[in-house]
C-alpha positions in Angstrom: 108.0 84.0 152.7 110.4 81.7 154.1 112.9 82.2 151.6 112.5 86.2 152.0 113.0 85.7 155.4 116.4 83.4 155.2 117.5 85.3 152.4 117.4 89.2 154.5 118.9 87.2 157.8 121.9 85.7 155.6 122.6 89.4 154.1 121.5 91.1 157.8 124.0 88.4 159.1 126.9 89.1 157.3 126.7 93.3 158.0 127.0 92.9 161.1 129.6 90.2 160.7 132.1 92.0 158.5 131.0 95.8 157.1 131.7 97.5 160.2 133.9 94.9 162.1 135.4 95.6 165.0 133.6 98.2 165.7 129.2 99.1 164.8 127.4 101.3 162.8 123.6 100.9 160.9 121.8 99.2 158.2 118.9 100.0 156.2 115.9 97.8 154.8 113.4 98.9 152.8 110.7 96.6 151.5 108.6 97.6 148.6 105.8 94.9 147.3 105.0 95.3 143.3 101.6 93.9 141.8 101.7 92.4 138.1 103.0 89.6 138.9 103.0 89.6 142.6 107.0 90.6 144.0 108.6 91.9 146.9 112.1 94.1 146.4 114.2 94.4 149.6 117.1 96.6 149.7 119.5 96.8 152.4 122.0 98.9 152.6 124.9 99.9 154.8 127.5 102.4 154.9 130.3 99.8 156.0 133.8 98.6 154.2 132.7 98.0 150.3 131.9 94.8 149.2 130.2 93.0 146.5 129.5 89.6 147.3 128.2 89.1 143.4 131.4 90.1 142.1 132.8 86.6 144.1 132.7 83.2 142.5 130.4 81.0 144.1 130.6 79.2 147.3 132.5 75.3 146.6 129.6 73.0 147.6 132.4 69.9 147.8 131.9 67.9 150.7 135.6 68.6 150.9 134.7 72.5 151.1 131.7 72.0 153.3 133.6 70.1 155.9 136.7 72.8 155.9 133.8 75.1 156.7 135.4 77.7 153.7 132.4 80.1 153.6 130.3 81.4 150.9 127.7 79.5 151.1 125.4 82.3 152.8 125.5 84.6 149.3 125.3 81.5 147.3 121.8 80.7 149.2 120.3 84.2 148.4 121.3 83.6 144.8 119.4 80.5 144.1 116.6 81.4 146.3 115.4 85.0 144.9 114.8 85.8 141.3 117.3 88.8 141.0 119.8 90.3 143.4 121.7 93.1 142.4 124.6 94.8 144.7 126.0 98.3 144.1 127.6 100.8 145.6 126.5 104.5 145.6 127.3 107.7 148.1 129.6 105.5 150.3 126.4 103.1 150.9 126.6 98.9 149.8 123.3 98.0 148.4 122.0 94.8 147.9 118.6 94.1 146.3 117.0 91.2 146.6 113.8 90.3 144.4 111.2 87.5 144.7 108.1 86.6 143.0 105.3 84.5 143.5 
């Protein structure tokens, strides 16, 4: 649950950071929980400036880059904590899926 948790609050983060900035707007999360094996899929999705943060490569983990504070490291944390996360973007809306099992 914990990583569920960190993962949504590092994507929830980052709307509200950049997809509408400056100005607001509103997210979505959905949560569905699958049996066979046991998984939750949570989609959030906003209707905010495009982005796919997959499409980046990943975050430098130099202590060089960690100390310069270059960013990144937010996406790079939901990818190596969830199974599968999957961006797209479909009827103006960013959606990123995020998949863990246990």
């Amino acid at each position: 649950m914990f990583q569920i948790r960190l993962a949504v609050e590092e994507i929830f983060i980052n709307i509200t950071s950049y997809a509408y900035a400056p100005g607001t707007g509103e997210a979505e999360i959905r949560c569905t929980l699958l049996d066979d094996p046991p998984r939750a899929r949570i989609r959030i999705m906003d209707s905010g400036k495009p982005f796919d943060p997959l499409a980046r490569a990943d975050a430098d983990t130099s202590e060089d880059a960690l100390l310069a504070r270059e960013g990144g490291l937010g996406i790079l944390l939901v990818k190596d904590s969830m199974d599968d996360v999957q961006y797209s973007y479909e009827n103006g809306k960013n959606s990123l899926s995020i998949l863990k099992q246990w």
